[in-house]
N, C-alpha and C positions, 0 to 999 in steps of 0.2 A: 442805530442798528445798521451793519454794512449790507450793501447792496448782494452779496452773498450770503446772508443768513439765511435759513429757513423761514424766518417769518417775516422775511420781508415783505410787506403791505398787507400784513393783514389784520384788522381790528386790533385794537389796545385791548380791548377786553375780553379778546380770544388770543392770547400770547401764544405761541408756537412753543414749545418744548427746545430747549438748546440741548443741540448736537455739536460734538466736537470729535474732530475722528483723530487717529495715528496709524502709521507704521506700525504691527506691532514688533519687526525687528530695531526698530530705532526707539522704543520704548524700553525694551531689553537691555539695548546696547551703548542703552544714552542716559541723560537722568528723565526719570518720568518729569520734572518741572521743566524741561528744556525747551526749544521751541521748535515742537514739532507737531504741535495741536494746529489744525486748520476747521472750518465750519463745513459739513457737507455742502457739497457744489466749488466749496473754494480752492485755490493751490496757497493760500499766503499763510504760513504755518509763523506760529508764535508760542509763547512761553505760556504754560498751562496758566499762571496767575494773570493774565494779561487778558485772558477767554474767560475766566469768573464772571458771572454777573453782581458780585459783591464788590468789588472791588471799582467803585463810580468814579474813581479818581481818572483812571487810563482811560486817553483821549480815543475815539469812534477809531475804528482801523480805516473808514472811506478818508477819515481826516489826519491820519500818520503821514506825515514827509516822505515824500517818494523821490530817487533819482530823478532829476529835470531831464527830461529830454525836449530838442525844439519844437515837436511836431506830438498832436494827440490825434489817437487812430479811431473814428467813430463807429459810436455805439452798436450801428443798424449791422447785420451780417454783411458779408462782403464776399463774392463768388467770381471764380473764374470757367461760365458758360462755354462750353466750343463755337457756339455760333458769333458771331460778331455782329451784328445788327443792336444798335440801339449803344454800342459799346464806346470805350474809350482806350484806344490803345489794345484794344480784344477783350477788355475787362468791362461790366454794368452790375450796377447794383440789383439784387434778387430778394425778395425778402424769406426763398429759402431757398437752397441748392444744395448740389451733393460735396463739392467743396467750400461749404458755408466753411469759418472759420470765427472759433471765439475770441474770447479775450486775453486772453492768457499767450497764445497764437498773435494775436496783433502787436504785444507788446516783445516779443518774442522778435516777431519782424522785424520793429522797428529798431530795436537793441543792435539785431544784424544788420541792419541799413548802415547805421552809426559807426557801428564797432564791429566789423569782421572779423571771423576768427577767434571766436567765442568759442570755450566746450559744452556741454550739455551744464555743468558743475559750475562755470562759471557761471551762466547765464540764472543758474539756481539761483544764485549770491543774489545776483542782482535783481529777480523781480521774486525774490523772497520765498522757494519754492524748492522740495528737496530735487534731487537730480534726476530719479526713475520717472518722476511725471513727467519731467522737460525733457526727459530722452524720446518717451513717448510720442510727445506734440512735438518736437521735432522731426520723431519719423517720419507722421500725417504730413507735415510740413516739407518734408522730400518729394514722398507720395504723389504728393499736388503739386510737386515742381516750383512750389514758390522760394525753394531754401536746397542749396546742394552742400558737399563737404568734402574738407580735404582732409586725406588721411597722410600725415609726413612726420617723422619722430622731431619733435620740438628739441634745441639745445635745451639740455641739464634733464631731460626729461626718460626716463626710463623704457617708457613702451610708447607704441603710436595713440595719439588718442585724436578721436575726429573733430575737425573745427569747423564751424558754419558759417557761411556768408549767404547773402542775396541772388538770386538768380531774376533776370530778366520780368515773369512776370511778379514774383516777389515785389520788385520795383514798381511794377505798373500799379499793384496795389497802393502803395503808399500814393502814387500821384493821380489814381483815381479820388481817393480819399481827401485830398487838397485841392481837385477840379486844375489839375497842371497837366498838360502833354507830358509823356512818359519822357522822350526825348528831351526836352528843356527842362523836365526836374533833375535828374542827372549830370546836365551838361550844366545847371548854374547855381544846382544842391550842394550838399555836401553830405552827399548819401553816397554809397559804395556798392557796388553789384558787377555781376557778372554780366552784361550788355554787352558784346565781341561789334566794335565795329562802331558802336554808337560815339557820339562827341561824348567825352568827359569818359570813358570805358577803363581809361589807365590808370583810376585812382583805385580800384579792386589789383588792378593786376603789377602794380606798383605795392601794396600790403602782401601780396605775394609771394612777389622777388623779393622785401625783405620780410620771409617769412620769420624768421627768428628775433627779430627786433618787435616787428608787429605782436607775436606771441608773449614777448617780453615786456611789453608797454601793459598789454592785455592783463598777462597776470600780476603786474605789481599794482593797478588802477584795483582791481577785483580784490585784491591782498587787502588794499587801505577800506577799501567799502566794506568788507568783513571784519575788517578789528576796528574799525571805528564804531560799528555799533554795539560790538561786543563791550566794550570801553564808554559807552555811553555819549557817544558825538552821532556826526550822522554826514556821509559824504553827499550833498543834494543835488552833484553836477558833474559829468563828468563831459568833457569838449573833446573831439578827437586833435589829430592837427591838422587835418581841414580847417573845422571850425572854431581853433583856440589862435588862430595866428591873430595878431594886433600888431597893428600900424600905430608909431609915434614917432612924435620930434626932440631931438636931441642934438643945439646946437646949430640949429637950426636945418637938419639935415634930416629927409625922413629914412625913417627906419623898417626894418618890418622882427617882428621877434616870431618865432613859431618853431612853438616848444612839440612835444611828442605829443603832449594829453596838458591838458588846463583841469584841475578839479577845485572844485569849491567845496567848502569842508565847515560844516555848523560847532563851535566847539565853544564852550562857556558861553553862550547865549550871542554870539560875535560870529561871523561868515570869515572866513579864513583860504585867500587862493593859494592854492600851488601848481607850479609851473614843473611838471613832470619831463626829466632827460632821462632815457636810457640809453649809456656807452655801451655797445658792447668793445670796446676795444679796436672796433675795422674801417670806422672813420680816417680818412687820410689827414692829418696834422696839419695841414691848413685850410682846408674846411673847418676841422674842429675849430681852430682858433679864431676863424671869421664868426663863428655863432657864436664863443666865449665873448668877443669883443661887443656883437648886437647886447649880449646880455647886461654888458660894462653901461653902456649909451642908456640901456632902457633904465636900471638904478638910477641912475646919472640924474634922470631927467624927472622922475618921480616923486610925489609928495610922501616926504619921511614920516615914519610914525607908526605906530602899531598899525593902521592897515594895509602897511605896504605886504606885496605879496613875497611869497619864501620862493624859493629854487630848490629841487630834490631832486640830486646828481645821483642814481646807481648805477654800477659801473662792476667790474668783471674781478677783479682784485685788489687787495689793498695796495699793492704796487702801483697800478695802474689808478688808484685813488691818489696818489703821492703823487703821479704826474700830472693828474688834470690838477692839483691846488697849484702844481708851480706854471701852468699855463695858468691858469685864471690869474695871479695875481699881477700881469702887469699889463692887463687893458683894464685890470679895475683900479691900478694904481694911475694909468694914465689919464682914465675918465676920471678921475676921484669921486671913485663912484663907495659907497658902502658894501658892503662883501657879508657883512654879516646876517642875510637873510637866506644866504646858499650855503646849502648843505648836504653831504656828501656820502654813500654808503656802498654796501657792498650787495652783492644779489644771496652770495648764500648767509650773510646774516641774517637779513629779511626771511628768509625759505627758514631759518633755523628759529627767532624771535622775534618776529614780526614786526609789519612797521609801524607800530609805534614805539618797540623796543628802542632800549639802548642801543641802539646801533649807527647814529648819525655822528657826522663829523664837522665841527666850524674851521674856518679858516684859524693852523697854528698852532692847534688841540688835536692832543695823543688819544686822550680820552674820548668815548662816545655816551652819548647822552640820548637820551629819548624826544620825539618832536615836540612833544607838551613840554618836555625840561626848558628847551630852545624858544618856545612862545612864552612860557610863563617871566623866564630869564630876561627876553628882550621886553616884556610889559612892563616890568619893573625898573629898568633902565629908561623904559619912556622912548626909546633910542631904537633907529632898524639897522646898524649896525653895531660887528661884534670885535673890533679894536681896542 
């Protein structure tokens, strides 16, 4: 029984009565078995048959695989006092205050630490939760100044919608939480926030300047973590490019790879990475081709096999899909490196079939194929390349 039930801790021989609440416009509007059932007190909504208590098979919801993040936000409340006395960075732990802040709220935080530039809807995706409660605890979360937002019309996007990042003491929280000076969690983290001034201050305001890429990285990462579970997989990791970049040797030479976003992706009982690029097309052509070439060096240099990781190139059009294959293919010919683990698509396919649709492209191939076609195809070749 989850740490949100109703009866959590009370006598086995006095059961609590299960409650299960909804929307009732998303019951209306959706299928009643959908998942939009949560327990009073919870926001983690699921599939009516999965809240049954007949049904002994479905694993505890405290024990569901959750997105990895580095850092876990503790349990006890957490308050931002005006006084500073006793405090860390202007922050001390209270065991009640008027900006206590729950769970739902800490996880909230830390997703923006990570991942700036979140919507209310994505952030739903991600910690399982419809969108009007996370607008909610968002507000609170303005309110209290731990969370601000920028309101700017996103490319391909229709109307403004608001995106959230970290503000200052947002931050101090997470680094009370870890017992780190505010200042040195920032400056040697790889947390993002609004700190004007502080060491390490440019990695918020660098996601900024490219606000449209960073938006674009945002929404295709949020895209695969919602149809992968739809689809019965489960994405357990997602790395920004802060914390996805890796150092390796190739030829004796080191290298550094650092992609947009790293996820890790649970599929047929097997962990599965992928190294996320989004083009938008405004890269200058030799930058581009210096990261084509890292990528060449890092195959290159890799143990072949089913768990080598993929590459997932989207990119602006299929035109502009035709010119990255012909820049890619001569540092991977040069490296002789295998090519067949990079795969290539378009942004309004994804927006129109999603990605795990048919929509990807290998080196040399008219046709597109779905990600699973692409895994299943290289398992059975035994083989990480598609030559």
């Amino acid at each position: 029984m989850g740490a949100d039930d109703p009866g959590h801790g009370r006598p086995q021989e006095e059961p609590a009565t299960p409650s299960l609440l909804a929307e009732i416009d998303a019951v209306f509007s959706a299928d009643p078995l959908d998942a939009v059932w949560r327990r009073a007190g919870g926001v983690l909504e699921s599939p009516l048959a999965e809240r049954l208590a007949w049904r002994w098979t479905m694993p505890a919801e405290t024990a569901r695989p959750q997105l990895v993040l580095p850092l876990q936000l503790p349990e006890e409340p957490l308050s931002a006092p005006p006084g500073r006395n006793g405090s860390i960075g202007g922050l001390q732990r209270r065991s009640a205050a008027p900006q206590t802040i729950g769970a739902t709220e800490k996880r909230l935080l830390e997703w923006l630490g990570f991942h700036p530039l979140l919507t209310a809807d994505e952030l739903g995706v991600l910690v399982r939760a419809r969108e009007e409660p996370i607008r909610s605890r968002l507000a609170g979360l303005v309110d209290k100044g731990f969370v601000d937002r920028v309101e700017k019309q996103a490319e391909g996007e229709a109307s403004v919608e608001p995106r959230f990042f970290l503000t200052a003491e947002g931050l101090k929280l997470l680094a009370l939480r870890d017992g780190v000076p505010p200042r040195r969690y920032v400056r040697h983290g790889a947390v993002a926030a609004s700190v004007p001034a502080w060491p390490g201050d440019g990695r918020l305001r660098t996601l900024l300047r490219q606000f449209d890429h960073t938006v674009g990285v945002n929404r295709f990462v949020v895209r695969l973590v919602d149809d992968t579970r739809r689809h019965g997989s489960l994405v357990v990791r997602w790395l920004s490019a802060s914390e996805g970049a890796q150092r390796f040797i190739n030829g004796g030479t080191t290298h550094w790879l650092r992609p947009d976003a790293v996820v890790d992706m649970q599929w047929q009982g097997e962990l599965r990475r992928l190294y996320i690029e989004w083009d938008r097309g405004t890269m200058r052509w030799p930058k581009m081709k210096a990261k084509l070439r890292v990528y060449a060096a890092y195959y290159a240099s890799q143990v072949k096999g089913p768990s080598a990781p993929w590459t997932l190139i989207v990119t602006t059009a299929p035109a502009r899909e035709t010119v990255l294959w012909q820049a890619l293919d001569l540092p991977f010919a040069e490296a002789q490196a295998p090519i067949g683990r990079v795969l290539t698509s378009v942004a309004s396919l994804i927006d129109s079939f999603g990605s795990l649709g048919s929509v990807w492209r290998s080196r040399g191939a008219d046709a597109r194929v779905s990600l699973a076609g692409f895994v299943l195809l290289a398992e059975m070749r035994n083989q990480s390349d598609g030559h």
